[in-house]
N, C-alpha and C positions, 0 to 999 in steps of 0.2 A: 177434619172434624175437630178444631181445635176451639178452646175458650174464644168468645167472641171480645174480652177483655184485653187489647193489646199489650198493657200494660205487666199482663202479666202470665205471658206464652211460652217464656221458657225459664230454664232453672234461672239464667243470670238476673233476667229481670225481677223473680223471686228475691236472689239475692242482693238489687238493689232497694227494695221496697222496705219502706217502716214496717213496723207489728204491727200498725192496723190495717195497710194494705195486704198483709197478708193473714188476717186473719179472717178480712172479706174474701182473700182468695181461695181460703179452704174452704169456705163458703157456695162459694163457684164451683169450686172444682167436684163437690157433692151435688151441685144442681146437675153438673155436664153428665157426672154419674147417671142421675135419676133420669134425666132427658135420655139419653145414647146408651147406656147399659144394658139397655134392656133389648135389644139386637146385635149388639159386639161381644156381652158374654166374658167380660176379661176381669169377673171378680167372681170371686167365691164367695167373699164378706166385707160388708164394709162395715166399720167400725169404728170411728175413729179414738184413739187414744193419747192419753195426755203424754207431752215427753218428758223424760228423766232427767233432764241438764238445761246447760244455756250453752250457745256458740252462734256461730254462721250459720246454721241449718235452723234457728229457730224457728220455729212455727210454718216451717213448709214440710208440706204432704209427700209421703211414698207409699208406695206398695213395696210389700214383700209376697215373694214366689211362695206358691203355696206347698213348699217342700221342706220349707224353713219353719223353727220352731216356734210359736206367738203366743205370748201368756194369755189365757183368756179367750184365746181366738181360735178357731175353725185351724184345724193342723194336720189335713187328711189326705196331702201325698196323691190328690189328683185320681184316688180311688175308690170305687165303692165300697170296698171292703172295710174302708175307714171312714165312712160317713159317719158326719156325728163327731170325731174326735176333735178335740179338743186342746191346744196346747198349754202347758203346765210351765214353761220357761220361754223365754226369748234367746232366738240361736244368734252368736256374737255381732255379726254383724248388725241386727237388730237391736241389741242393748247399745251398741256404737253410735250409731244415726241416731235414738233416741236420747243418748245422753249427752249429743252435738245441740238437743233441741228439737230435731225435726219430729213430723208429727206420721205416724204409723197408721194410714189411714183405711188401711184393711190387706186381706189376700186376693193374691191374684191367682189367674187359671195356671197349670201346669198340666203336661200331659201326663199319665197315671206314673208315677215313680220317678220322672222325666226321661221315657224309656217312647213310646211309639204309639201308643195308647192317646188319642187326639183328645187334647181339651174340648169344650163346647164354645171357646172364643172365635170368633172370627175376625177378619181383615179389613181394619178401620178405612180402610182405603179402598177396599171394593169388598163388602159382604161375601159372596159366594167363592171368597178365595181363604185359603189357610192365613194364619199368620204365622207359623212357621212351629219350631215347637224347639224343646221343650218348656221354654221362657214364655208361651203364647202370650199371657194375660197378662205378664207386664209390660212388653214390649206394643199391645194394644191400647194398655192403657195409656203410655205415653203418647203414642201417636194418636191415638184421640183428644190430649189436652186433659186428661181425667187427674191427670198428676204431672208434675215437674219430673218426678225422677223416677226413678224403681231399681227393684233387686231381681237377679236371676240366676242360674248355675248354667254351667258349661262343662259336658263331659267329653260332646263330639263340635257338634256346631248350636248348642240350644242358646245362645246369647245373639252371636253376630250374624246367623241365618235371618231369625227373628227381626231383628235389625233391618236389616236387608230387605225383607220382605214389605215391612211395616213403616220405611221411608225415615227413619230414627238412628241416633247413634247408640251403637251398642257396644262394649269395651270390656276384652276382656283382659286380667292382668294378668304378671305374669305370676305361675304356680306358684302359691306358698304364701303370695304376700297380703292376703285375708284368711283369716278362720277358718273352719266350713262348722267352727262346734254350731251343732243343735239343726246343722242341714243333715236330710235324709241322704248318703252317702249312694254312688252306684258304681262308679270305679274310683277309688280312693289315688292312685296316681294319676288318674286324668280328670277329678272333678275341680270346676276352679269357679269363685264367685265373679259375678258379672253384672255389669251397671247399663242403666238406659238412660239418655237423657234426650233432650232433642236435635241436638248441633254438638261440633267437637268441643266450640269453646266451653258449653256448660261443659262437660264429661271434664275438660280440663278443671272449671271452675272447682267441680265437686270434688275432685282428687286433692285440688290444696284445701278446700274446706275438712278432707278426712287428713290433713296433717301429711299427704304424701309427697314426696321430692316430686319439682316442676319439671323438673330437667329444659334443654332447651332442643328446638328445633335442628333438623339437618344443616342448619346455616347456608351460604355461598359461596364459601372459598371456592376457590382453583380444586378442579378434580373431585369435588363432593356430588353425591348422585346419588338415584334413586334408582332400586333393581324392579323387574317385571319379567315373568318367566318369558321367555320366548324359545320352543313354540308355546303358543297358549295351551292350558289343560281342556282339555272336552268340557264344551258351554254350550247352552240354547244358545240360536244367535240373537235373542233381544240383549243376556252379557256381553257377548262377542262384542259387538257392535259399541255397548255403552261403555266397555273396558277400552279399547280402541279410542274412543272420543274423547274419553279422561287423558287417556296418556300423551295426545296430541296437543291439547287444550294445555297441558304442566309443560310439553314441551314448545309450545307456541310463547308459554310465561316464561321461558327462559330457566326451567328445570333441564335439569339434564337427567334420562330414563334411560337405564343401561340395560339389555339383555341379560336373564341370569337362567343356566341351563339348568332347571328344578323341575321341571313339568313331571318327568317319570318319577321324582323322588315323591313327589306330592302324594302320586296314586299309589305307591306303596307301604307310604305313611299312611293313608288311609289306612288300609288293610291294615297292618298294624295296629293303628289304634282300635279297632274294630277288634281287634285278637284280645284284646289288652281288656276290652269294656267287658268284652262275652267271658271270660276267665275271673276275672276282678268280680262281676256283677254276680254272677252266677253263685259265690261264694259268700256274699254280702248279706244275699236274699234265700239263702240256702234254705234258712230256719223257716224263715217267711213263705218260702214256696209247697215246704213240708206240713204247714198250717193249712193253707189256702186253698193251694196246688192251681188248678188254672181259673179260678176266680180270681188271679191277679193278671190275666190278658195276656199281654204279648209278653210280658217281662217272663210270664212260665215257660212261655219257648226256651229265652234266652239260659236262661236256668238251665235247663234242661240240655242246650248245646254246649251252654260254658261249663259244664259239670263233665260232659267227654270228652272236651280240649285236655291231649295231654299237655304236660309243665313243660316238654319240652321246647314245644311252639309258641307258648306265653314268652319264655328265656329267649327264643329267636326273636321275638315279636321286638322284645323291649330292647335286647340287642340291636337292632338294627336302627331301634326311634334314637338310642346313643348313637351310634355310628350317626345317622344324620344329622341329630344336633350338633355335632363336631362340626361336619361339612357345611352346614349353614352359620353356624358363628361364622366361617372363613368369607362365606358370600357378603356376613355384615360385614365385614371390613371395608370391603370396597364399597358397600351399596347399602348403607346405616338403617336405611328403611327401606324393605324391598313390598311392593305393591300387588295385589292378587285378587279378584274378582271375593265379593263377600258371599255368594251363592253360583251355583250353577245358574240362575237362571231367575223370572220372576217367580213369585207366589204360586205354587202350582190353583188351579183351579177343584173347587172341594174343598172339603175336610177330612178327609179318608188319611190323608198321608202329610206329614208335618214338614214336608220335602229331604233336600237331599243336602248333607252335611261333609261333603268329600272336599268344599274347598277351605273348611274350617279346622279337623281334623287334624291337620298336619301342626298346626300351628299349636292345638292343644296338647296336641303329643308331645311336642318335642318344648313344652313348658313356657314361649313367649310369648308376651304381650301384641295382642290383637286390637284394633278397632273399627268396625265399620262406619263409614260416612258416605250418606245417600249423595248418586249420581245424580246429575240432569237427567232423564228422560222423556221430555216431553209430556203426552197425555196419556202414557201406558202408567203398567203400577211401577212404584219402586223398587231400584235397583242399589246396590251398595257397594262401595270401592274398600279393600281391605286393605289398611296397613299393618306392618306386622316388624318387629325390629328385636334384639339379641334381648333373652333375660334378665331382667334388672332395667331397661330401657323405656322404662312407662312413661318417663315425663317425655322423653325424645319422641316417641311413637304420638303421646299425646298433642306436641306443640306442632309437629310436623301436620299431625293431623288437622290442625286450624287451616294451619298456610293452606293444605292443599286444597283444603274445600273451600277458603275464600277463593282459590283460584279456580275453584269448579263453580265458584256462588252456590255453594250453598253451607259455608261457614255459620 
C-alpha cells in the first residue's frame, strides 16, 4: 500500500529530492493518509507541524508513537483514561528531528501504556491480522507509504516484532544512546527508542542524518563470520522455513554462518526480562494504578503481580541478564553479528493479542543494538531477519544490515 509516487517511496529518495519535491510529498503522504487511514487505523492525529531548524531531515514527514510527549498534540498513552490529553512539551527525540528540519506530521497508535492493551491499527499488509504492538501505528504507517519514517519504544519486542510483522525495518539501538525525556516510561532499564524506516539503507541513511557513527560492515577477511543459534529457538514453521532460506541464500553468497549455542540462553533471557518489566512497571505505574485501578486494562494486572514480586527475584533476574551479556560479548568475538529470527512467526491472525515478543527480549535485555530486515517470502505476510551485534555497535549492525538484505533482495 505504498505512495504510488516512485520517486518518492522511501526515506533515501526523500533525501535526494529538492524542497519542492518534497513538499508535494508531504502532500502525498496526507492524501495516502486520507485515502487508507481510514481502515489501517495507525494515527491518532494528524497534524502537521512546522519544524524548528534546517538540516538533512528538512521538510520530510514522521510520526511519533503516541507515548511520546507533542506540544499541542493528542499525548494520551494509547488510553482512555487519557483521552482528550493534550501534550504541553515535545519529548527529546521530538524537538531533535524537528530542529534537523523534519516535519512532525502527527501521532501514531500505540497499545495502552505500550503494555498489551491492542491499538485499533491494523496490518497494512492484510487487514485482519495485527500489526504487532506496541509501536503498531508507526510501524503501519510506514508500511503503508503514510510517511518515510517514524518513532517507536521498545521495552520487550514493541519495535522489531512490529517490524516484522509489517514487512519494514525496524531498529533498535543500543541502550542509552537516545533520550527517553518526555516518553511515558514502563521499565526504565529495558525501555529503549526505536526507528522505522522502509529498507536498511534508509535506517542507515537516517542514523548519519541524526549525527550517529556509520561504523562499518562485518567485512571479508579470512575467519570473519556471522553467528545463528543452532539448535533454532521454538518457531512456527512459516520462520523456520524463511530463517533457514536466509541463511543458505548468505551462505550460497559466500558468507560464512557459524553455529552459536544461545537457544536456551535466549528463553531465559526472556523470563528475565519479563521479571524485570513486571517489577520496574509495577512501580512506575504504582500511583497511576492507585488513581484508576483497572480502568487502565491489562497494565492493572501487571501492577498488581509486579507489586508481589519480591526484590529478590528482580536481583536474580538482572543478575543473570549480566551474567549473559558477558557470555554473549564472548560470542561477538567470533561472530561480530550473530542472526536470529525477528518474530516467532507471522502476524498472528486478529487483533486480540499484539503477538509474541520472546525472540526480541533477549536482545533488549541484555542492552544491544537490534534491526529487523524483511525476508523473502513469497505470497504469505511478512517475515523479518534480526540482526543483533555487541553494544556500541550500531553502525556495524547497521551497514551489515544493507549487505545482507541486498543479498536477500530486499535492501
Amino acid at each position: 500500500m505504498k505512495g504510488k509516487d516512485p520517486e518518492l517511496e522511501t526515506l533515501s529518495d526523500w533525501l535526494r529530492a529538492g524542497r519542492g519535491a518534497r513538499q508535494a510529498g508531504v502532500e502525498g503522504c496526507l492524501d495516502r493518509i486520507r485515502a487508507s487511514d481510514g481502515a489501517i487505523h495507525a494515527w491518532v492525529q494528524v497534524a502537521p507541524q512546522p519544524s524548528t531548524g534546517v538540516g538533512k531531515l528538512a521538510g520530510i514527514p514522521f510520526g511519533a508513537k503516541d507515548l511520546m510527549e507533542t506540544r499541542g498534540l493528542a499525548t494520551e498513552y494509547g488510553s482512555p483514561v487519557y483521552k482528550g490529553r493534550i501534550g504541553t512539551e515535545d519529548a527529546a527525540i521530538v524537538r531533535e528531528l524537528r530542529s534537523r528540519g523534519a516535519v512532525l506530521l502527527g501521532k501514531t497508535h500505540t497499545a495502552a501504556f505500550a503494555y498489551r492493551d491492542p491499538a485499533p491499527t491494523r496490518n497494512p499488509r492484510n487487514l485482519e491480522h495485527t500489526p504487532g504492538g506496541s509501536s503498531s501505528g508507526s510501524a503501519a504507517a510506514v508500511a503503508a507509504g503514510m510517511v518515510p519514517l517514524a518513532l517507536g519504544t521498545q521495552t520487550l519486542g514493541s519495535v522489531l516484532r512490529p517490524a516484522s510483522y509489517c514487512g519494514v525495518t525496524g531498529f533498535k539501538p543500543t541502550y542509552g544512546w537516545f533520550s527517553l525525556e518526555g516518553i511515558l516510561p514502563l521499565s526504565p532499564s529495558l525501555d529503549t527508542l526505536g526507528l522505522f524506516t522502509n529498507t536498511p539503507a534508509d535506517m542507515l541513511r537516517l542514523w548519519q542524518a541524526l549525527d550517529r557513527p556509520s561504523g562499518h560492515d562485518i567485512g571479508s577477511g579470512a575467519g570473519v563470520a556471522l553467528g545463528a543459534p543452532d539448535p533454532l529457538p521454538e518457531l512456527e514453521p512459516e520462520m523456520t522455513a524463511a530463517f533457514k532460506s536466509a541463511l543458505s541464500a548468505l551462505r550460497s553468497a559466500g558468507i560464512t554462518v557459524r553455529p552459536v549455542d544461545i537457544s536456551a540462553t535466549l528463553v531465559q533471557l526472556a523470563d528475565a526480562a519479563r521479571t524485570v518489566m513486571f517489577y520496574e512497571g509495577a512501580r512506575v505505574h504504582r500511583e497511576r494504578y492507585q488513581q484508576f485501578g483497572d480502568r487502565l486494562g491489562q497494565l492493572a494486572a501487571l501492577v498488581r503481580e509486579g507489586l508481589e514480586m519480591p526484590s529478590t527475584r528482580y536481583d536474580e533476574a538482572r543478575q543473570f541478564i549480566a551474567q549473559s551479556r558477558a557470555r554473549v560479548l564472548e560470542l561477538y568475538k567470533a561472530t561480530p553479528v550473530i542472526l536470529v529470527p525477528a518474530a516467532t512467526g507471522p502476524a498472528p491472525l486478529g487483533l486480540d493479542s499484539t503477538g509474541d515478543a520472546r525472540m526480541n527480549s533477549p536482545w533488549t535485555a541484555m542492552g544491544t543494538p537490534a534491526i529487523s530486515v524483511p525476508m523473502r517470502v513469497g505470497g504469505g505476510l511478512p517475515l523479518g531477519l534480526q540482526l543483533t551485534a555487541a553494544p556500541g555497535q550500531d553502525g556495524r549492525v547497521l551497514q551489515t544490515a544493507i549487505r545482507v538484505g541486498r543479498m536477500l533482495g530486499r535492501a
